[in-house]
Each structure stands twice: as C-alpha cells, then as structure tokens.
N, C-alpha and C positions, 0 to 999 in steps of 0.2 A: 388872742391877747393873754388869755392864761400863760398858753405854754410860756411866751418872752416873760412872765414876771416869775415862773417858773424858772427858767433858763437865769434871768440875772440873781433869783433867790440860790442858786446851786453856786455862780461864779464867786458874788461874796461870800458863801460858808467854804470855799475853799481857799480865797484870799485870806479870810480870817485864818484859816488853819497854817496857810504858809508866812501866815505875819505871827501866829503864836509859836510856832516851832523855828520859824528864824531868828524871832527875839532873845528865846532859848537857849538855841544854839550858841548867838552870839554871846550869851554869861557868859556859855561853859565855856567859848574861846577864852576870853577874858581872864577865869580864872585860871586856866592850863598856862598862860604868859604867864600870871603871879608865881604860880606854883616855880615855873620855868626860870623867871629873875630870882628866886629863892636857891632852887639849886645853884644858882650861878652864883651867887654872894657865899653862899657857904664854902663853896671851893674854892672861890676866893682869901677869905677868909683864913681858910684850912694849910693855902700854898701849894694846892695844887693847879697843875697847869689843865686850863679848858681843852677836851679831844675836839 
C-alpha cells in the first residue's frame, strides 16, 4: 500500500510540474503573438510590404 501512495504521490508532483511549465509556456506564447502583431502594425504603418 505504501508503494501505490507512493507511486500516485510521484505522478501528481509530476503533473503539477507539467501544468506549471505549460502554463508558462503558454504566457510566453502569448506574449511572442503581441510582440509579433506589433511588428506587423509598425510596418504597416511605416508602408512597408509584409515578406
């Protein structure tokens, strides 16, 4: 009985770990789009044509 509360004590500190580092992840996606519609309004903007 140890081991199994063992064994599910290991699988959620790993779930947690892959729900903290995909949450994360997911900012930085987020903010790389901002960044990305920013570059794209400024060239806009500027009249230049998007490559």
């Amino acid at each position: 009985m140890g081991n199994l509360l063992y064994l599910i004590a290991v699988i959620l500190v790993i779930a947690w770990l892959v729900g903290f580092v995909g949450y994360s992840t997911g900012g930085l996606i987020h903010i790389l789009l901002v960044i990305a519609v920013i570059a794209i309004l400024f060239q806009i903007i500027q009249g230049k044509r998007i490559a």
